[in-house]
C-alpha positions in Angstrom: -224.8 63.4 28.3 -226.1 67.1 27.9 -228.5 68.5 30.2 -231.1 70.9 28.9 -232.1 73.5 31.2 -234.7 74.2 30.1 -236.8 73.9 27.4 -239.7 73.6 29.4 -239.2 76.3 31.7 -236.9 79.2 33.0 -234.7 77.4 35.4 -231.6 80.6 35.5 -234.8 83.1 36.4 -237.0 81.1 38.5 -235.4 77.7 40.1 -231.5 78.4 39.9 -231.6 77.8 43.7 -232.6 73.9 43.0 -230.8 73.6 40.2 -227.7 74.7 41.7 -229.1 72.7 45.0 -229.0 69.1 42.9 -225.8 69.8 41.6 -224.2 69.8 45.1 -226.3 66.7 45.7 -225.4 65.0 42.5 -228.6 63.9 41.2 -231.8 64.9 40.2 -235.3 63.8 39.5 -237.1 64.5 36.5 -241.2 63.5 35.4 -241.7 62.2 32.0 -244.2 64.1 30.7 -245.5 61.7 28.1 -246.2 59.4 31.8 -246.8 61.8 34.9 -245.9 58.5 37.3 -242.6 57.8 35.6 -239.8 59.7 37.3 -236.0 59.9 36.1 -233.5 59.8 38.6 -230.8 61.3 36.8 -226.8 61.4 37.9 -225.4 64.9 37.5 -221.7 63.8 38.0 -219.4 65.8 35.9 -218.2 61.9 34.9 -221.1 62.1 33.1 -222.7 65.7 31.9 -220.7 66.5 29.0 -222.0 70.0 29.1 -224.9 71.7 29.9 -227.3 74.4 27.8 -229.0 76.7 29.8 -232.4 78.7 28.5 -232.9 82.0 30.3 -235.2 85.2 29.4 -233.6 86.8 33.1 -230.8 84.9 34.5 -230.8 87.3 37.0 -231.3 83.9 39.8 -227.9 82.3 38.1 -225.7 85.1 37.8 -224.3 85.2 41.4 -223.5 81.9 41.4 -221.5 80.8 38.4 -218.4 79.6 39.8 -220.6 77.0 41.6 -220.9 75.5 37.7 -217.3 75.2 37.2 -217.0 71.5 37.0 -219.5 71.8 34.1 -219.0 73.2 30.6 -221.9 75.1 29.4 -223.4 78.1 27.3 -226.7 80.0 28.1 -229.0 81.0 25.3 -230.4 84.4 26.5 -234.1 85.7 24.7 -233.5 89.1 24.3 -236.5 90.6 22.2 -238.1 94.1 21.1 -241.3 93.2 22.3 -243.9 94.7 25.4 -245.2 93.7 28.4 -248.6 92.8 26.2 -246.2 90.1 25.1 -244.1 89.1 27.6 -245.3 90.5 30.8 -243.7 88.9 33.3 -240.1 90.6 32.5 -238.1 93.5 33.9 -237.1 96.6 31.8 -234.9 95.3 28.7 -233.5 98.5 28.4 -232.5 98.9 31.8 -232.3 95.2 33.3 -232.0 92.8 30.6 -229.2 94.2 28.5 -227.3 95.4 31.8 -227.5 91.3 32.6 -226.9 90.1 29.5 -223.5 92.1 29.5 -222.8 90.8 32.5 -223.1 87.4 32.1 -221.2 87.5 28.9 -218.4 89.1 31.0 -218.3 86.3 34.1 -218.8 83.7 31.0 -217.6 84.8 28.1 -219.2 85.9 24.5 -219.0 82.7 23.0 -220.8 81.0 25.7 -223.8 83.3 25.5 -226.0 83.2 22.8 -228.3 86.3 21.9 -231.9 84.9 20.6 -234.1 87.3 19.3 -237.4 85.0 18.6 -240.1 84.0 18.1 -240.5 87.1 15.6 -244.0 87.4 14.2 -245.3 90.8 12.4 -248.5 92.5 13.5 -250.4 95.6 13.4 -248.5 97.0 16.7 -244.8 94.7 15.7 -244.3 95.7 12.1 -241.7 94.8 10.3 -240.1 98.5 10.9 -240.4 97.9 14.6 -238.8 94.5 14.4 -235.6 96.4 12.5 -235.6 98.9 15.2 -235.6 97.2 18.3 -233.4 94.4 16.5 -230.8 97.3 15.7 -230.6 98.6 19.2 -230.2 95.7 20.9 -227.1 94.3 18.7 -226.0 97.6 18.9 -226.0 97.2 22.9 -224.8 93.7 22.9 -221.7 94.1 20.3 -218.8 92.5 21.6 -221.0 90.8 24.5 -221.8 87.6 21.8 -221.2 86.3 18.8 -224.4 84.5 17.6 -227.9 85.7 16.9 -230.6 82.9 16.3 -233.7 84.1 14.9 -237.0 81.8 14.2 -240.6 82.9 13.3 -243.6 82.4 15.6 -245.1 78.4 15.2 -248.7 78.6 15.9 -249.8 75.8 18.0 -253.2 75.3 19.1 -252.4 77.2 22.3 -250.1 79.9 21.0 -253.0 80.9 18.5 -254.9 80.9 21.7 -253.0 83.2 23.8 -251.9 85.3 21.0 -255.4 85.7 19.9 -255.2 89.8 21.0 -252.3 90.3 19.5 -253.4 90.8 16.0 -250.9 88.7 14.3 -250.4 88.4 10.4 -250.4 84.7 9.4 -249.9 85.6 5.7 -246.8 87.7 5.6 -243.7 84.9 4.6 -242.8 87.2 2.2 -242.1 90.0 4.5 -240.5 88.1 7.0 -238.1 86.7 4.8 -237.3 89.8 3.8 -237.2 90.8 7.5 -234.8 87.6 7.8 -232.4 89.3 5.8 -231.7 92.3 7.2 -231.9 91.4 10.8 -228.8 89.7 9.5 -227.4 92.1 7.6 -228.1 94.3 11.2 -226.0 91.5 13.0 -223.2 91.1 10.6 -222.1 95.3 11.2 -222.0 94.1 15.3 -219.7 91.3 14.9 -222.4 88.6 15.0 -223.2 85.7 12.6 -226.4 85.2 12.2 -228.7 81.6 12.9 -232.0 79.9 12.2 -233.6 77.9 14.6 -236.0 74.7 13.6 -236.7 76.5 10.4 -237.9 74.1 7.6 -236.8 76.9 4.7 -233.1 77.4 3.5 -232.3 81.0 4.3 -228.6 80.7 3.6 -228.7 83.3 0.4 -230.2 85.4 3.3 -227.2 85.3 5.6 -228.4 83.1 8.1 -226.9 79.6 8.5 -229.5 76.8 10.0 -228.8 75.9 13.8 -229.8 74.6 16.6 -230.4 75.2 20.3 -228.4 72.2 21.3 -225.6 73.0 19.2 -223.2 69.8 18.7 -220.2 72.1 17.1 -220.2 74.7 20.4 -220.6 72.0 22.4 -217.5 70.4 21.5 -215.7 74.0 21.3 -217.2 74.4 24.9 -216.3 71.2 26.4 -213.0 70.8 24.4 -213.5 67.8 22.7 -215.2 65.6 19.9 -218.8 64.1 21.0 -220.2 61.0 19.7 -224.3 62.1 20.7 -226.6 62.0 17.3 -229.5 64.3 16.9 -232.2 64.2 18.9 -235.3 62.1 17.4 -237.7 63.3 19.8 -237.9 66.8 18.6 -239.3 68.1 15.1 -238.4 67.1 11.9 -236.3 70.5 10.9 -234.7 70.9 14.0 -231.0 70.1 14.5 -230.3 69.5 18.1 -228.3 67.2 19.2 -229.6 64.6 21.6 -229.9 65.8 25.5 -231.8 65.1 28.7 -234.0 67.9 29.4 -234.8 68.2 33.2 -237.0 70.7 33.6 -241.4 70.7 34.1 -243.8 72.3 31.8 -246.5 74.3 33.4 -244.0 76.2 35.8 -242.8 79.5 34.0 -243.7 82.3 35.5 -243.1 85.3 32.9 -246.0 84.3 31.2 -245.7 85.2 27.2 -247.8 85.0 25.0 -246.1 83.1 22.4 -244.8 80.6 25.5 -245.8 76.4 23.7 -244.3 75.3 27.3 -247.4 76.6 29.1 -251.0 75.9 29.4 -251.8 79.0 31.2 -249.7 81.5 33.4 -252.5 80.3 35.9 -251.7 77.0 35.5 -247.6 77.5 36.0 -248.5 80.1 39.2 -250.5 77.0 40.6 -247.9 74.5 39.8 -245.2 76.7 41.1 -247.0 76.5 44.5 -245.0 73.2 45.2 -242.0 74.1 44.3 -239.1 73.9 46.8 -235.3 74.1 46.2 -234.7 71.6 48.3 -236.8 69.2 46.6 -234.8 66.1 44.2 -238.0 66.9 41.9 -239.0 70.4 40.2 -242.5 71.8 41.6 -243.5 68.2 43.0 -244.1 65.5 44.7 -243.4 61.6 44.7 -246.8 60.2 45.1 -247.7 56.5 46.0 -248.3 55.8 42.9 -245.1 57.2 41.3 -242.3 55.0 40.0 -238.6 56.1 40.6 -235.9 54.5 38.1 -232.3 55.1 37.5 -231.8 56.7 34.1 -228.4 55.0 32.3 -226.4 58.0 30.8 -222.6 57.9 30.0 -220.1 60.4 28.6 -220.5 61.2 24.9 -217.0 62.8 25.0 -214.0 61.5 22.5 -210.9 62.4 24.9 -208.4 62.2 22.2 -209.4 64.9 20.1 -208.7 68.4 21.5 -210.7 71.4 20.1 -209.5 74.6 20.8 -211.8 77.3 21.9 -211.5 80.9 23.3 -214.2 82.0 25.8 -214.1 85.8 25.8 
């Protein structure tokens, strides 16, 4: 089994105390959230988790704590953007914070378990396509040597993400310039030692430099872990995505950096609110067990193939 943490929230930023918390318990619970009263009790026995992929904007709440995932293989996928506080406004300085952490988690984990993504990119009248090569060129610059994978994607406009990105003045009729865009953020990423990967894109930007991926990545996974796995790709994503099937055990509703673009959040007052229940003690993430809550054990096994070795160097 691989764990995803999270694709519905920040666990490293805001709830690595719980997370690290059910590890030492070895178990959590997780609600479905397709059926609020159907809970997931969930083994976390390193028997069992095959690896685990970790989603972080900050992992500022993680990176004390690391050796405490030793048991575990795993890589962390660390959103590193060029964009404001009018679009993500719930995160320290990048400058100053965010590239001094990224640095050093890729020292205390190595470069080819961290994974630099610089998405969602849209273009508007403040983030041209000028700005988008600037800031894209001085973070690689900054994080050369650090990682060895970029994964870029453009902005999918949901119902909500339309919403909450109504301010920002975005151009919905600018493929061509992206693409183009595409292209030489790779070309950008190539001169730092970095290859260059889309994420859930439905368009074949190979001739671009950029090879399609996916967030849970079968191939690092086995370089990660070691071996071969048998897990298929997951069915319950979208159609152009490539992940590989995983148990993700975080809650919507519950990050607090609030960005614009964010498809895991109604409302950063709706995640503040849910938030209000959240306790690291707690089997469950920001919740209860209520009466009419039903608790079952989830059957998950190993997906690993022990008799073929991969080799793979961390640093």
């Amino acid at each position: 089994m691989i764990l995803s943490a999270s694709r519905r929230t920040d666990i490293p930023n805001y709830y690595a105390d719980w997370f690290y918390n059910r590890l030492n318990e070895g178990f959590l619970l997780v609600r479905n959230p397709m059926n609020a009263h159907q809970i997931s009790r969930i083994s976390l026995s390193p028997s069992v988790v095959d690896g685990i992929v970790f989603w972080t904007k900050n992992p500022a709440g993680m990176l004390g704590r690391l050796e405490e995932l030793r048991a575990y293989p795993y890589y962390v996928q660390f959103t590193l953007t060029g964009y404001g506080r009018d679009v993500e406004p719930g995160l320290p300085d990048k400058r100053t914070v965010l590239i001094p952490a990224f640095r050093e988690l890729a020292e205390k984990a190595g470069a080819g378990r961290v994974v630099w993504r610089y998405d969602p990119i849209f273009i508007s009248d403040r983030y041209t396509a000028a700005y988008h090569r600037k800031a894209f060129a001085e973070i690689a610059a900054a994080l050369a040597g650090y990682t060895r994978r970029v994964v870029v994607s453009f902005l999918d406009c949901y119902v909500k993400t339309r919403r909450n990105t109504a301010a920002l003045r975005i151009s919905h009729d600018s493929e061509k310039e992206a693409f183009a865009l595409a292209g030489e953020l790779a070309a950008t990423a190539r001169r730092h030692g970095m290859e260059t990967m889309s994420c859930a894109e439905p368009y074949d930007l190979q001739d671009m430099g950029i090879k399609p991926g996916s967030c849970i990545d079968k191939a690092l996974l086995e370089t990660v872990t070691g071996c071969r796995l048998a897990g298929g790709k997951d069915k319950n994503q979208r159609a152009a995505c490539g992940c590989m099937e995983s148990v993700d055990v975080g809650n919507y509703h519950t990050c607090l950096t609030g960005c614009r673009y964010c498809y895991a959040n109604h409302s950063i007052e709706a995640a503040r609110e849910n938030a209000k229940a959240y306790d690291p003690h707690s089997a469950l993430l920001c919740g209860r067990i209520g009466p009419d809550d039903r608790v079952t054990e989830r059957k998950v096994k190993s997906l690993k193939d022990m008799q073929t070795a991969v080799n793979f160097a961390m640093d």
